[in-house]
C-alpha positions in Angstrom: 0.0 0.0 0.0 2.7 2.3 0.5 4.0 2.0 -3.1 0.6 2.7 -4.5 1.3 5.9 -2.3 4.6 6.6 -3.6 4.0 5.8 -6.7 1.0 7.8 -7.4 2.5 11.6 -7.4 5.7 9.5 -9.6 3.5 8.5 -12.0 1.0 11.6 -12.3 4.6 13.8 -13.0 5.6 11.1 -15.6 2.6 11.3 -17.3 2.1 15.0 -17.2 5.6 15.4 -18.3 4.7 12.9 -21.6 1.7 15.0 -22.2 3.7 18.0 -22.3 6.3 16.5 -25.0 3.3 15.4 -27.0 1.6 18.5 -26.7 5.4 20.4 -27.4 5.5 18.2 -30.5 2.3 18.6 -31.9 2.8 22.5 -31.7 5.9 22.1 -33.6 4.5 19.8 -36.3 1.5 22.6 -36.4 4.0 25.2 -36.7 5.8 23.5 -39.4 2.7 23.5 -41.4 1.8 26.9 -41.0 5.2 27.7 -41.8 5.0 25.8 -45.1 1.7 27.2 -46.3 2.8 30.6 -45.7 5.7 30.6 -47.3 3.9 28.7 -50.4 1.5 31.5 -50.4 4.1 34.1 -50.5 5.5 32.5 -53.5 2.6 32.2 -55.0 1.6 36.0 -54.3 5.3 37.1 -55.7 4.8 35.2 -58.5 1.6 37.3 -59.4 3.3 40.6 -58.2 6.1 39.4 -60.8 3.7 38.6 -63.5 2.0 41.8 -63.2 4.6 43.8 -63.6 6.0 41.6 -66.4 2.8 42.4 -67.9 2.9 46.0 -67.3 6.4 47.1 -68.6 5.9 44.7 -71.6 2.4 47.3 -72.4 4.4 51.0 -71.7 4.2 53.6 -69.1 0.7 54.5 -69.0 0.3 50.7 -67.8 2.6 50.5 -65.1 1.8 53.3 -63.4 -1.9 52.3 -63.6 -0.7 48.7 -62.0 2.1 50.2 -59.7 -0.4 50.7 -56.7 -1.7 47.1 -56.8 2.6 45.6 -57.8 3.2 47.6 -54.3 0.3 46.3 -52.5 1.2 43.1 -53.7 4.9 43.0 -52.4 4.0 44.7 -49.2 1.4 41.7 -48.5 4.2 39.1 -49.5 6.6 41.3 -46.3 3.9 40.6 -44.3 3.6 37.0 -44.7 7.4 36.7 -44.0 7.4 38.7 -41.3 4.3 36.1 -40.4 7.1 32.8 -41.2 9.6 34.8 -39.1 7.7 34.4 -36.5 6.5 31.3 -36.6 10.6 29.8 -37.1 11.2 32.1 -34.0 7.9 30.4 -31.9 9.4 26.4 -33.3 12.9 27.4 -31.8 12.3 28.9 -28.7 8.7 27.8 -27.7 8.2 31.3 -27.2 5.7 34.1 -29.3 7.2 37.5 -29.4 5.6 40.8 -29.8 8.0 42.4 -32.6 7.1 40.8 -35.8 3.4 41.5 -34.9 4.5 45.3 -34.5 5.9 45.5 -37.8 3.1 43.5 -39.3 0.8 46.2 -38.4 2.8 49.1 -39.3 3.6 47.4 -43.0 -0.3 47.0 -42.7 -0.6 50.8 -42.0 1.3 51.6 -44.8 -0.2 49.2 -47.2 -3.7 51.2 -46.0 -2.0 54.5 -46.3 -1.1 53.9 -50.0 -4.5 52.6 -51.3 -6.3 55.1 -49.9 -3.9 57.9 -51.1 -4.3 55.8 -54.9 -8.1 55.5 -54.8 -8.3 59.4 -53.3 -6.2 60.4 -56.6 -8.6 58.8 -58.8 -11.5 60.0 -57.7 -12.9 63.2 -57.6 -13.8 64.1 -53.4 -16.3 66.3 -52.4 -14.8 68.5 -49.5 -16.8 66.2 -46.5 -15.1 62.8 -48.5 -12.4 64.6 -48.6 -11.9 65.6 -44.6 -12.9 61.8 -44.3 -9.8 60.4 -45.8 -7.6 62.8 -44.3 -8.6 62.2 -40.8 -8.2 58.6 -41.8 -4.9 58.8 -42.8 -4.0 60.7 -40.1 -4.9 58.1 -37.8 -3.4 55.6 -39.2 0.0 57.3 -39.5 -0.6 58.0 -35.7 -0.7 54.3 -35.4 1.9 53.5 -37.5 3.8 56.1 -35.5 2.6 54.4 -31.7 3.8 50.7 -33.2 7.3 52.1 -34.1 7.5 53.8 -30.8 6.3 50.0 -29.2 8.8 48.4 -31.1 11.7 51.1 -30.3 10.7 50.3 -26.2 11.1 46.7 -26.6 14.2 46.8 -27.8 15.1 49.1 -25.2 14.1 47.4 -22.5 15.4 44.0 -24.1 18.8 45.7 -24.1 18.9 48.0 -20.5 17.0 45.2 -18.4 18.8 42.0 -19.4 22.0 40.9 -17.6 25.3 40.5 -19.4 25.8 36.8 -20.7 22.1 36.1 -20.5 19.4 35.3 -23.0 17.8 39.0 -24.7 14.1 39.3 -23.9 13.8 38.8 -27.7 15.3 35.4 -27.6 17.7 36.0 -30.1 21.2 35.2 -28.3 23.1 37.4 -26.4 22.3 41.1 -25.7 24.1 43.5 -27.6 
């Protein structure tokens, strides 16, 4: 009876402890996978950005600049979804999800907004309330854009003034510098 009691607490820990490895490698096998599909979509999207432009320089000037806005958009979305696999291959070697790549996400976002609107606001003719409209939304989004650089400048400063010397950076990416 007293090994059933001894035993018991043993074997709860081993089996937790092989429920965490399973779970730890079904995350990773997860991750893999999302890595994979991303990456094959931001092939995939490159190779249409590619195309288009091919297209566009093979038709003259009056084409490519009527295709540049969407080219951009295009290649901005393909940053985004590597900045999306960055993250991911950072998550599958340290187990860890930082908050960087998700700043600079948004901010390439931002821009990505910024430029359509300011392409679509060219092309159309604004009445002076449409017009207010926009501006006030592109002002707020530069604000943001503004507020995620400023996030992304305090993590790396605190990543660099709180971590010890010879120790991991809060960023998990080796030593501090």
């Amino acid at each position: 009876m007293s090994d059933d009691k001894h035993n018991g607490p043993r074997a709860s820990k081993l089996w937790t402890s092989h429920a965490a490895q399973t779970l730890g490698t079904s995350e990773s096998v997860v991750l893999v996978l999302i890595g994979t599909a991303l990456v094959l979509i931001a092939v995939l999207l490159l190779y249409s950005g590619m195309h288009d432009l091919n297209e566009a320089v093979h038709r003259g000037p009056e084409e490519i600049e009527r295709r540049s806005i969407g080219i951009l958009n295009t290649v901005l979305l393909v940053m985004m979804t590597m900045e999306i696999v960055y993250t991911v291959a950072i998550s599958l070697e340290s187990h860890t999800l930082n908050a960087e790549p998700f700043l600079v996400i948004g901010m390439i976002a931002g821009i990505r907004r910024m430029l359509v609107i300011t392409a679509t606001s060219t092309e159309q003719e604004a009445h002076a309330e449409q017009f207010h409209n926009t501006l006030v939304e592109l002002g707020l989004i530069a604000a943001t854009v503004v507020a995620l650089a400023a996030a992304i400048w305090i993590l790396r400063y605190s990543a660099h003034k709180f971590v010890t010397a010879g120790s991991q950076r809060a960023d998990g990416r080796g030593r501090p510098s």
